[in-house]
Every structure is written in C-alpha cells, then in structure tokens.
C-alpha positions as CSV (number, residue, x, y, z in Angstrom):
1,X,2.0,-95.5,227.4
2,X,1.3,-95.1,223.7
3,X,-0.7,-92.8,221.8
4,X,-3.4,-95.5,220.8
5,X,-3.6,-96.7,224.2
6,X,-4.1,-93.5,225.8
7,X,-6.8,-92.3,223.4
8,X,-8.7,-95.7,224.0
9,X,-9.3,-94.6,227.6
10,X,-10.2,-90.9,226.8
11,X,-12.4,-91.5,223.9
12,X,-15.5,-93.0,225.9
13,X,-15.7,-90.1,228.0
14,X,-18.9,-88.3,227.0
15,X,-18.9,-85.2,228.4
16,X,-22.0,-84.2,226.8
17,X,-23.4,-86.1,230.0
18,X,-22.3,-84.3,232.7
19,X,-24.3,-81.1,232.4
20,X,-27.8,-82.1,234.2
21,X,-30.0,-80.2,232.3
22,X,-33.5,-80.5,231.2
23,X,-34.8,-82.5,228.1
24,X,-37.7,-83.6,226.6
25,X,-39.5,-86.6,225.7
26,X,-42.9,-87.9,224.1
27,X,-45.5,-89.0,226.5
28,X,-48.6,-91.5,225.1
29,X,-51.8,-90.4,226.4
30,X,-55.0,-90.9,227.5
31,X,-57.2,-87.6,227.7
32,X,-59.5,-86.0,230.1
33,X,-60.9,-82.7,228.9
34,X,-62.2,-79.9,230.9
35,X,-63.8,-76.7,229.4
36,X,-64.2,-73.5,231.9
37,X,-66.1,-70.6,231.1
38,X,-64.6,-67.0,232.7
39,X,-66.8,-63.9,231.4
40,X,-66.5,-64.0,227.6
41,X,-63.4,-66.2,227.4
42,X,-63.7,-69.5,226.2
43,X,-60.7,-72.0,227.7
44,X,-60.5,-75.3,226.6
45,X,-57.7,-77.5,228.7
46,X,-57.0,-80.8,228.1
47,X,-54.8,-82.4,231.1
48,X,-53.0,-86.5,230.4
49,X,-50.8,-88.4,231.5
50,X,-49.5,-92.2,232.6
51,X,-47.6,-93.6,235.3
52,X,-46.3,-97.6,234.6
53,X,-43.4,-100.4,235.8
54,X,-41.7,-102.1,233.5
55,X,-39.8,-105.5,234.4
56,X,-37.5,-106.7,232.1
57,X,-35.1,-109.8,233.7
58,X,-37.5,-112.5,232.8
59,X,-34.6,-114.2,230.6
60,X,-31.2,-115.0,231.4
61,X,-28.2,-113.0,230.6
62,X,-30.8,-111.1,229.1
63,X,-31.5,-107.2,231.1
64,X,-28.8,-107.9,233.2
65,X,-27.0,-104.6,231.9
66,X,-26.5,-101.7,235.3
67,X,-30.3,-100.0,234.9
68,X,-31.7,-101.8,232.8
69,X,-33.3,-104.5,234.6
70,X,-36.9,-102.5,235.7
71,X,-37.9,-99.1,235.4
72,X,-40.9,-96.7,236.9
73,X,-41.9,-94.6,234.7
74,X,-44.5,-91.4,234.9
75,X,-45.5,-88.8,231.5
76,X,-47.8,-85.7,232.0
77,X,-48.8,-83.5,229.1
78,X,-51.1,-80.6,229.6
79,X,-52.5,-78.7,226.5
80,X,-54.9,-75.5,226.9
81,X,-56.4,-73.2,224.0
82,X,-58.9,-70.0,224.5
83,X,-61.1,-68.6,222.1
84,X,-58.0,-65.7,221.0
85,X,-56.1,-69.0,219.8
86,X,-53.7,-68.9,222.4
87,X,-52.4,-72.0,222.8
88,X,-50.1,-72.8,225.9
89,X,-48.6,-76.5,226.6
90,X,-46.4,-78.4,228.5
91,X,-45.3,-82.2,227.8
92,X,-42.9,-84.1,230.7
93,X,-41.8,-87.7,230.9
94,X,-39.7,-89.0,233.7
95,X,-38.2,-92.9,234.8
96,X,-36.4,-94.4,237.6
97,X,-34.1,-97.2,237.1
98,X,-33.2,-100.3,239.4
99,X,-29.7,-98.3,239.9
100,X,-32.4,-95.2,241.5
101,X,-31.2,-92.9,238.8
102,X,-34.3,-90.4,238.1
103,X,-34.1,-89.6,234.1
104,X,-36.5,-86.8,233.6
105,X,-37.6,-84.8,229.9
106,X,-39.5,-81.9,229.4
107,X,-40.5,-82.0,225.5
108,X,-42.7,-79.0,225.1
109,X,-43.1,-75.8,227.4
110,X,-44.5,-72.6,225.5
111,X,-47.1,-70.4,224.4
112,X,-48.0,-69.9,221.4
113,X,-50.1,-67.3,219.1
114,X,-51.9,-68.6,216.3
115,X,-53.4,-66.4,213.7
116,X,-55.3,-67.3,210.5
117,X,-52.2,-68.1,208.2
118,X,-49.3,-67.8,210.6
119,X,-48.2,-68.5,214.4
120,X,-45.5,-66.9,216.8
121,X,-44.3,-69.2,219.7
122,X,-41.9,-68.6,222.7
123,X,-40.4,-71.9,224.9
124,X,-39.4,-74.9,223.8
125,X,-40.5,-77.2,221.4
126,X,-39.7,-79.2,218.4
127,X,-38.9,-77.8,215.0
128,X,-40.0,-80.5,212.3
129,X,-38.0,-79.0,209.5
130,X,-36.4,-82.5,208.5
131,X,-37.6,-85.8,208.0
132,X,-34.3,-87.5,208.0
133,X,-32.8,-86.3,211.4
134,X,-36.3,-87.4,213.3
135,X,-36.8,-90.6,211.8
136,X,-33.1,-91.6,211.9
137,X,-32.7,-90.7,215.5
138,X,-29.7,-88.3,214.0
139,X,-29.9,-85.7,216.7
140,X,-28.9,-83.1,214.6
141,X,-31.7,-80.1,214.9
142,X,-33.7,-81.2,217.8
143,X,-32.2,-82.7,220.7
144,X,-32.7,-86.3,221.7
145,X,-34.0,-87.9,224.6
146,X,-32.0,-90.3,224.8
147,X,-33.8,-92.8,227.6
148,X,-33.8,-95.8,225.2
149,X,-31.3,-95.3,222.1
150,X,-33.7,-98.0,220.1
151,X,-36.5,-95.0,220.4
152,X,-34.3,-92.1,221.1
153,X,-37.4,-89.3,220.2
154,X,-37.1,-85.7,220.1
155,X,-36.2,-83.0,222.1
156,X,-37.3,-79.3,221.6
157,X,-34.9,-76.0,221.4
158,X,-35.4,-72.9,223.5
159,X,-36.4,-70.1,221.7
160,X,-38.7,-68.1,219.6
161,X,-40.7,-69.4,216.7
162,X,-42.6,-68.1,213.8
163,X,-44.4,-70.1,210.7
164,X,-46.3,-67.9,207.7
165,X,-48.2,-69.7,204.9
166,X,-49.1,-67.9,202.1
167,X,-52.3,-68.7,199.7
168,X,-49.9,-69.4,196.6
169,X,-49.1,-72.2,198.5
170,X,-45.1,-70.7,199.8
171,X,-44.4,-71.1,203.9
172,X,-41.5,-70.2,205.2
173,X,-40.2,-70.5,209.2
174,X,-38.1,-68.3,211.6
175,X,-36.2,-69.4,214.5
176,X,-33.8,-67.3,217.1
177,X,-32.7,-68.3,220.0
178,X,-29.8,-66.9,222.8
179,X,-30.3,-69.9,225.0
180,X,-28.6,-73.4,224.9
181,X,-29.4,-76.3,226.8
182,X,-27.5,-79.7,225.3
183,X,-28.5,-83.1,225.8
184,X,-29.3,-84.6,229.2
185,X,-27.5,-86.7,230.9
186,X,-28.2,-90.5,230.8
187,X,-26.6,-91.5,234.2
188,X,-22.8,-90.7,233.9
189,X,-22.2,-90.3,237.7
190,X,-18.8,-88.7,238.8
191,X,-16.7,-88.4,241.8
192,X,-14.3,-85.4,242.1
193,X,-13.0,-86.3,245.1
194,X,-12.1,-89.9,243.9
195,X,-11.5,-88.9,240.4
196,X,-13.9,-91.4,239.4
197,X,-16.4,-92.3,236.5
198,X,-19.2,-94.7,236.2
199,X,-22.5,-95.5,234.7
200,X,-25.7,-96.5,236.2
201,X,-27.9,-97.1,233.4
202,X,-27.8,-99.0,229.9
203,X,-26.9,-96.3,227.6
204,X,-24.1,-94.8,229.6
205,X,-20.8,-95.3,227.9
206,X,-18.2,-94.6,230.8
207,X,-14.1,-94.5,230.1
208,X,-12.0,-97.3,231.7
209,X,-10.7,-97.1,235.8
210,X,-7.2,-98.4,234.9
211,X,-4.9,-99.0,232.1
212,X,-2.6,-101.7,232.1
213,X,1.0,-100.5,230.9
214,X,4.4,-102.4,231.6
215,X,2.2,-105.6,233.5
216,X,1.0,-103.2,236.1
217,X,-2.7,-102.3,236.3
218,X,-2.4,-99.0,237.0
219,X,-5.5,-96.5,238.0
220,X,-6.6,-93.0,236.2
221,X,-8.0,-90.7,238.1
222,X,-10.3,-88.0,236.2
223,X,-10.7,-84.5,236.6
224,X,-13.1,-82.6,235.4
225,X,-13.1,-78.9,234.9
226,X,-16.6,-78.0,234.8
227,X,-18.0,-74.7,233.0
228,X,-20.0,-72.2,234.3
229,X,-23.1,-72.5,234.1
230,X,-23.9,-69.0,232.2
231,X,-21.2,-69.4,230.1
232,X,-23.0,-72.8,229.0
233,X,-26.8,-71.3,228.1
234,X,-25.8,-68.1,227.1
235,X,-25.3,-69.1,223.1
236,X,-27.4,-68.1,220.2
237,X,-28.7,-70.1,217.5
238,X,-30.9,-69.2,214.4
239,X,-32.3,-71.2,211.0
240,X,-35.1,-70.7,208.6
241,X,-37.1,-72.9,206.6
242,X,-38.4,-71.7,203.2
243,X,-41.2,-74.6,201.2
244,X,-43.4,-74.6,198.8
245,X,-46.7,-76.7,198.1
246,X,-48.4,-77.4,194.7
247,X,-51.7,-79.7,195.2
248,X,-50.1,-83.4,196.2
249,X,-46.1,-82.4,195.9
250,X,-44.2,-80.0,198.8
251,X,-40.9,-79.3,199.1
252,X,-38.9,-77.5,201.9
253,X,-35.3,-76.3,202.7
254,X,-33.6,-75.2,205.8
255,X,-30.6,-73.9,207.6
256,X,-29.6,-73.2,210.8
257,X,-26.8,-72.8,213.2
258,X,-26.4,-73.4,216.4
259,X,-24.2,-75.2,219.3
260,X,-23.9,-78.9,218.8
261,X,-26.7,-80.9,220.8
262,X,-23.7,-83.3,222.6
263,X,-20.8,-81.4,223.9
264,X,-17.0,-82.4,223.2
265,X,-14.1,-82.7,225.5
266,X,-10.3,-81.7,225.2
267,X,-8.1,-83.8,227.6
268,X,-4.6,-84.0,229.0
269,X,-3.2,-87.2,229.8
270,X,0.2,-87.4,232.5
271,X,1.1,-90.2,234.8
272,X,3.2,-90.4,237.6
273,X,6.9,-90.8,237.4
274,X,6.2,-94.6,239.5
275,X,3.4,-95.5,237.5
276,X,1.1,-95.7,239.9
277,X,-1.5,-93.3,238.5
278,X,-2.9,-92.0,235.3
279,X,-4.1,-88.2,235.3
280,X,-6.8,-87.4,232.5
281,X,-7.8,-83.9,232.8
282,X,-11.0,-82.9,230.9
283,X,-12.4,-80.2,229.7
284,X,-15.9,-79.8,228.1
285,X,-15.9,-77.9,224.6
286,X,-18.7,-76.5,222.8
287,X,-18.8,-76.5,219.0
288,X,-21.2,-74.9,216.7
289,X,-22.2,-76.4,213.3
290,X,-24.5,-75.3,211.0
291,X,-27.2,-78.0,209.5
292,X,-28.8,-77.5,206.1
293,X,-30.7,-80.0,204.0
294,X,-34.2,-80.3,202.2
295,X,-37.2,-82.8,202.0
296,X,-39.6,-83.6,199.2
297,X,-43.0,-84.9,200.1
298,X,-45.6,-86.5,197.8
299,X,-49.3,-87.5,199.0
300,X,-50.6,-90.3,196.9
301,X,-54.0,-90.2,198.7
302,X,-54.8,-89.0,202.6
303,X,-53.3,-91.9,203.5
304,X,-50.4,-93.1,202.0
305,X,-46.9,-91.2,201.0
306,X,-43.7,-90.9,199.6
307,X,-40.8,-88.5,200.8
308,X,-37.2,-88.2,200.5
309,X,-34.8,-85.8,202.5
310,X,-31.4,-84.9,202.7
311,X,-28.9,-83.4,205.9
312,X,-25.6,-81.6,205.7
313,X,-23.4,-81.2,208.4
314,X,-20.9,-78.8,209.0
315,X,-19.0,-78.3,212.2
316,X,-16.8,-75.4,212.9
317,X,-12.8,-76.2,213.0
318,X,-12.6,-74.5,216.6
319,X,-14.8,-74.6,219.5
320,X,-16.2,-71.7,221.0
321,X,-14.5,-69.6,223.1
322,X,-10.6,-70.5,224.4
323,X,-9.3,-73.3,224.6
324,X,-7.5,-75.0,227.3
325,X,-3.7,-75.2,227.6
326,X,-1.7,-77.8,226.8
327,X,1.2,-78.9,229.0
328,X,1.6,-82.7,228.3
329,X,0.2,-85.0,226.0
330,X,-3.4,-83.6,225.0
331,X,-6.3,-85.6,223.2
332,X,-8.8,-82.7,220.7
333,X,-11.9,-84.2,218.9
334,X,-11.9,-84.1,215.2
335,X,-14.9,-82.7,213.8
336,X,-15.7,-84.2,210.5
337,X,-18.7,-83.6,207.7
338,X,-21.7,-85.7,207.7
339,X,-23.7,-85.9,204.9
340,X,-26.9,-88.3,204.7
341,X,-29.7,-89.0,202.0
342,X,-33.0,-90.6,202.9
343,X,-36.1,-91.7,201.5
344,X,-39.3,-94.0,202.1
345,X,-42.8,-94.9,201.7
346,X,-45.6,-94.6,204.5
347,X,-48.9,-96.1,205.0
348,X,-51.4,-95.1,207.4
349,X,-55.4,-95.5,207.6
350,X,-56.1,-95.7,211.2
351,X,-55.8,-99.2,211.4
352,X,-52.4,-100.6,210.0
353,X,-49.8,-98.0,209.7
354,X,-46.2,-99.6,207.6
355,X,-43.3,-97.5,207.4
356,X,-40.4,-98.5,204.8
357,X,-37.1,-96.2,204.9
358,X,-33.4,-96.2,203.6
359,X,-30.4,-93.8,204.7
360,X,-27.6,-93.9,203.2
361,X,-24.0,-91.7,204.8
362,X,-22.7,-90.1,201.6
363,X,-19.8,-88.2,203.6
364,X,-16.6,-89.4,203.7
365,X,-15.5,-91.4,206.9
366,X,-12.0,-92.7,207.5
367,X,-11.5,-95.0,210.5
368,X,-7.8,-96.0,209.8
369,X,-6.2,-92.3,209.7
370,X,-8.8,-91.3,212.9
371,X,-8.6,-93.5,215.8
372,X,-10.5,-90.5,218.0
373,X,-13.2,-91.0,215.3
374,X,-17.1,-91.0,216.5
375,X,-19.0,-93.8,214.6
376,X,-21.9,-93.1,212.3
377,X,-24.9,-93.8,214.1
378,X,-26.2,-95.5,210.7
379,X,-24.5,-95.7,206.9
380,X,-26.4,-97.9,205.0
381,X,-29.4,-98.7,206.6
382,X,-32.9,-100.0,206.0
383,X,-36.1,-99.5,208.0
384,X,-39.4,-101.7,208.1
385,X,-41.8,-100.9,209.9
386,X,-45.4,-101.9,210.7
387,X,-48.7,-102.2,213.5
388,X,-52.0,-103.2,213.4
389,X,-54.5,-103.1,216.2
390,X,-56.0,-106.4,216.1
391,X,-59.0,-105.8,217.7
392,X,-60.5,-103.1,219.9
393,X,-58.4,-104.2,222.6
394,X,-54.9,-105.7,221.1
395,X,-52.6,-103.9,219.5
396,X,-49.2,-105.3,218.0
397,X,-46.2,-104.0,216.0
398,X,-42.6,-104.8,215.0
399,X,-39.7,-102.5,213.8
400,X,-36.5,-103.6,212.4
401,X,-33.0,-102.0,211.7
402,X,-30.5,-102.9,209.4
403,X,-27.4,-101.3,207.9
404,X,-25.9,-103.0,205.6
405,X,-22.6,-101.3,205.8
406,X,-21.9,-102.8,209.6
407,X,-24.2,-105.5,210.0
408,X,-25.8,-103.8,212.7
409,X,-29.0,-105.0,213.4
410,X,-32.3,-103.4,215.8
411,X,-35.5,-105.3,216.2
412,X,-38.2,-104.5,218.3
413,X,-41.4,-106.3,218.7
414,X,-44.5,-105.1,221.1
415,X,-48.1,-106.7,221.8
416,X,-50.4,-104.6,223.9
417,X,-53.6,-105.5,225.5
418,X,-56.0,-102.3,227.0
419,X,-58.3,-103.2,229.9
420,X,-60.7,-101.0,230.4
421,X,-60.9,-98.2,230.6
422,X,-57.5,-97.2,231.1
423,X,-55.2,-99.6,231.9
424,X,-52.7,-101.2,229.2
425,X,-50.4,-104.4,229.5
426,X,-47.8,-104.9,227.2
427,X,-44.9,-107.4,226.3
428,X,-42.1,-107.1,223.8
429,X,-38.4,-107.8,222.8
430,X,-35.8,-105.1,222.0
431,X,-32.4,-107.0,220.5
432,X,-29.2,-105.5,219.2
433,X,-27.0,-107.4,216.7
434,X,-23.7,-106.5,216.0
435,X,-20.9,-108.1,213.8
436,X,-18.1,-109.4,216.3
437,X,-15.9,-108.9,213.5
438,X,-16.0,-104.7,213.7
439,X,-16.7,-102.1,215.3
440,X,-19.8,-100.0,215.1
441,X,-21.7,-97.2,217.1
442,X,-24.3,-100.3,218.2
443,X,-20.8,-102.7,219.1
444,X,-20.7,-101.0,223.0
445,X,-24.4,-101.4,223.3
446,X,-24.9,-104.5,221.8
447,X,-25.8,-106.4,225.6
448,X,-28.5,-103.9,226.1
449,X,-31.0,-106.6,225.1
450,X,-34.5,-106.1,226.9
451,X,-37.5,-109.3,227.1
452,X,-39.8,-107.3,229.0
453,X,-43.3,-107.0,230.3
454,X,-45.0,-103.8,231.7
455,X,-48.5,-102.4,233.1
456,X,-49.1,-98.9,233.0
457,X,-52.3,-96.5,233.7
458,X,-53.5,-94.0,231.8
459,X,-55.3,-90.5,233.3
C-alpha cells in the first residue's frame, strides 16, 4: 500500500468530531417580555424562542445527501437585566435530522456586570474582536456551529471577560480562560467494537471502509484512542484587544492564544500479513495557536460603512502534551500559517440591508509538496449580499459566494412570508458549485444542495 494511498484514507478522519461537547448557535426571535417587581429590585426578563420543520426533497437528486433531507428544529434564548445592571443570558438552538441525529448549541450562558464605562462577564459567549473570522466563517477565535457550513455562525469561549472604554475615546478587552471545549460534533458516529466510521448528516466528512490494494478490496478497521475527558477541558487560553475611536474612524488590535477550535489526529497505519484488513489507529491531538490581526472601521453616516480587517495564524510545531508512539507507518498533520486580508462595504437602514466583501489568503499554501494538506476554506473570494422586506409581511434576500482562486461557488436565496402573529413560511435554495477540474474545501460538499420549504412558530 503506498504512502499516497494510505494518507487518502486517513486524511478525512475529523477527529475534532468525536468529542460530544456543547456549542453554540444563533437563535431568531420573537419576544415576550415580562417585568417582576421583588422589594426594591427592578427585573426585567425577556424569554423567546421558535420551534419549525423544514422539508427539503421537493427536487430530484436534490437533498438526497444522509441528513439532509428534513430537519426539526427548536431555539430558546432567555435574557434578564435588574436595576444593578446585572445582566444574565442564555441562547440554545437544537435540530433533528431524518437520520434522528439530535445537533444541539448553546451560544451564550453567563452573567455579566455592567458598569458605567466598563463590564466583567463569566460563561460563555462570543468575543467580536475580528470582523474577518465572523464574516468569513474562519473559525478562528470563536468556535463555529457548524449545523449548515453555508451559515456556519458563531460559537462563544468559556471564560472570563472584561471590556473598559475610556472618554479619550481608547477601549481595550481582557480575556482568560482555563477551560476548553472544541467544536461539536456534526454526526460522525463510531463503532469500537466494529472499528467502524460513518456519517449521518450532510456535513460529516467520514474516511473510507476499505481500500483496494493488489485487486482485493480489503476493509480498515479504526481504532480510536480516546482522551480523557479532564485532560481535554482543562487548557488555558488568554488574548486582549486594545482600539481606539476618533469621531467616525476606530481601529482595534488583538491577540490571543489558545487550543485550536477543531482538534487534529496522529495515526498509525498496519495491515495484515494476508491482506485482509487495514488497522488505522488514531489518536486525537490538541494544538495551540496564537491568532492576532486588526480591523479598521469607518462610519459614513448611522447607516452605512466601510471596514477592513486582517488575521494571522500561527500554530505551534507540536501538540500539547506527548505524543503517541510510533511503531509502523504513522500519518502527523502539518500545521501551516494562514494569513487573510479582508475588506467591504455595508448598508443598513432598517429596510434594505447590502453587504459587499472580499478576502483574499495572503499565506503561502503548497498542495504539491503536502498531500496531508487541509484546504483553505476561501482564498480569493467575493461576497454580495442583500434583503429587503417587501412589505410588512414578505421578506426576501440572496447571498452569493465566489472565490475566484477555485471556482468555488455558494448561493443562497430565501423568501419569507409572516402570518400573524407569529408564524413564518419560508422557501429558498442553497447550491454549491465546484470546479470538477480541482479540488477545493467545497469539492466533498458540493452534493449538499438544499430546495427547501419550512414553517416555523415563533414564542
């Protein structure tokens, strides 16, 4: 078996997915407020939430992808403030697939002290320190969801949290944390007692079950040496954020280090002396990396903008803690630099909001010398966005995707309509395009098409 083929089977194995731990998501909203009155304290709570099916097989060869075919889907976001401006709040979003795999993300669970130029927070929640790494779907601060890689939103870290503004305009942000918890999983479902791998939703990229060598199609079995648990969360992380704002113009930079958000695997690859069986054992590795960048910001009026932002990447050489022996032939990731410049324009006045954006991957990346390489998520890329609600009731928008580097294409189109007084009906198209011709980070997805329709009912 060569060394090409051998990596081709190890390479899709996404370990990051096998820890089940919690995420979080973005829930849209409806809102029913409450206010309670308890001697002199003033509470005000405001409780949300929605609960939908969405269908989308209504075309052929379209949706026909494991889990993606209808999904049951349920948010809940609760938000409460007294009159000491403590603020506590909790965001979940949840689905279940046609393959009954239950994907579940809990975005924001904290509380949070707010005084008259500055706030400490403990939990979880988002840090929105660059504009780049959101709006590109990057995953490189915040976690990502990861339910739907077209809209993959934003997870938050565990920690503790502190923001001061000053009145000459400087703010500068804290962040410490001794708790990790990576990406969740997106329906990688392994058997240890048949050594087996598969994938029960869309997104799910799961290695190969045999590898034909000599004519024979022979089977790999997987094992999977899984970490302890405390050895897994117990991990720090820290960054700051330092900006400064002069009437229209503000500008920010930031650093932090922490664990990477996906985890990486080390394998070992041995077959049987008859051929008939493949062993891959794996082993999950955690790298850190530290992330720095900056972002420049310039309101033209209340309502319309200009930024531009910049990330660098920098992984560590070596994971963190040992790493496992080698007796055969073993596969290590190679951790590489990323480097990305963005910028954009964005109009919103309640009404129409458009949204034009460009990244461009200014790191090097080598796919000849590399064949364990991980694929750019984007490299040249342009975004156009725009929505409009029509009328009280309709509401329509379109997004669209397109690196120019790969060919890679996303388009998304939606049309809602709102009965009252809270139910909403929508229809759209997702598409992926991909160039036949090479291979991309979208090529593996690019069948995870969606025509769908959905109802859903807002509390």
């Amino acid at each position: 078996m060569n060394k090409e083929r051998k990596v081709k089977y190890l390479l899709c194995i996404s370990l990051g997915c096998f820890l089940p731990y919690l995420g979080f998501c973005e829930v849209n909203t409806s809102t029913v407020q409450f206010k309670t009155n308890k001697s002199s304290l003033n509470k005000t709570s405001i409780l949300s939430g929605d609960a939908g099916l969405l269908l989308s097989d209504f075309v052929d060869d379209v949706g026909e992808v494991k889990g993606n075919k209808h999904l049951g889907k349920f948010g809940l976001k609760y938000q409460s403030v007294t009159d000491t401006e403590v603020y506590k709040g909790f965001e979940l979003v949840s689905q279940v697939n046609d393959e009954e795999v239950l994907q579940y993300s809990v975005k924001e669970a904290l509380i949070d002290f707010r005084f008259s130029s500055s706030r400490f927070a403990m939990g979880r929640t988002s840090l929105d320190w660059s504009h780049i790494d959101k709006i590109w779907g990057l995953g490189k601060i915040n976690n990502r969801v990861n339910f739907d890689y077209f809209e993959p939103g934003q997870e938050g870290l565990v920690g503790f949290f502190y923001d001061k503004k000053h009145s000459n305009g400087i703010d500068y942000s804290l962040f410490g944390s001794f708790i990790y918890i990576p990406e969740m999983s997106q329906g990688m479902i392994i058997d240890k007692d048949q050594g087996t791998i598969e994938c029960r939703t869309p997104w799910c990229d799961a290695p190969s079950s045999s590898a034909e060598i000599e004519g024979r199609n022979v089977p790999i079995y997987y094992d999977v040496n899984y970490p302890d648990v405390a050895d897994v969360v117990t991990k720090y992380s820290f960054g700051a954020k330092l900006g400064f704002e002069y009437k229209r113009l503000y500008l920010n930079g930031f650093y932090i280090r922490k664990p990477e958000n996906q985890l990486s695997v080390t394998a070992e690859i041995s077959a049987e002396a008859d051929l008939s069986m493949i062993n891959v054992e794996a082993t999950p590795q955690f790298y850190n990396h530290d992330v720095k960048g900056a972002n420049v910001e310039y309101r033209f009026s209340d309502i319309f903008k200009a930024y531009g932002s910049s990330i660098s990447i920098i992984p560590d050489k070596y994971p963190d803690g040992d790493e496992p022996f080698i007796q055969y032939t073993g596969i290590k990731p190679k951790k590489k630099q990323e480097d990305y410049l963005s910028g954009g324009l964005s109009f919103n006045d309640g009404e129409i909001k458009a949204d034009f954006g460009y990244i461009a991957r200014v790191s090097e990346f080598d796919t000849e010398n590399d064949i364990l390489v991980n694929y750019p998520r984007w490299n040249q890329a342009i975004h156009l966005a725009a929505s409009k609600k029509i009328t009280r009731k309709i509401f329509m928008a379109i997004d669209y995707k397109y690196d120019m580097l790969t060919e890679d294409r996303l388009t998304m189109f939606k049309t809602s309509y709102s009965f009252e007084p809270n139910v909403l009906a929508s229809f759209g198209v997702k598409m992926i395009g991909t160039d036949s011709s090479k291979e991309s980070y979208w090529s593996k997805f690019e069948n995870n098409d969606s025509v769908y329709s959905s109802i859903k009912y807002l509390f």
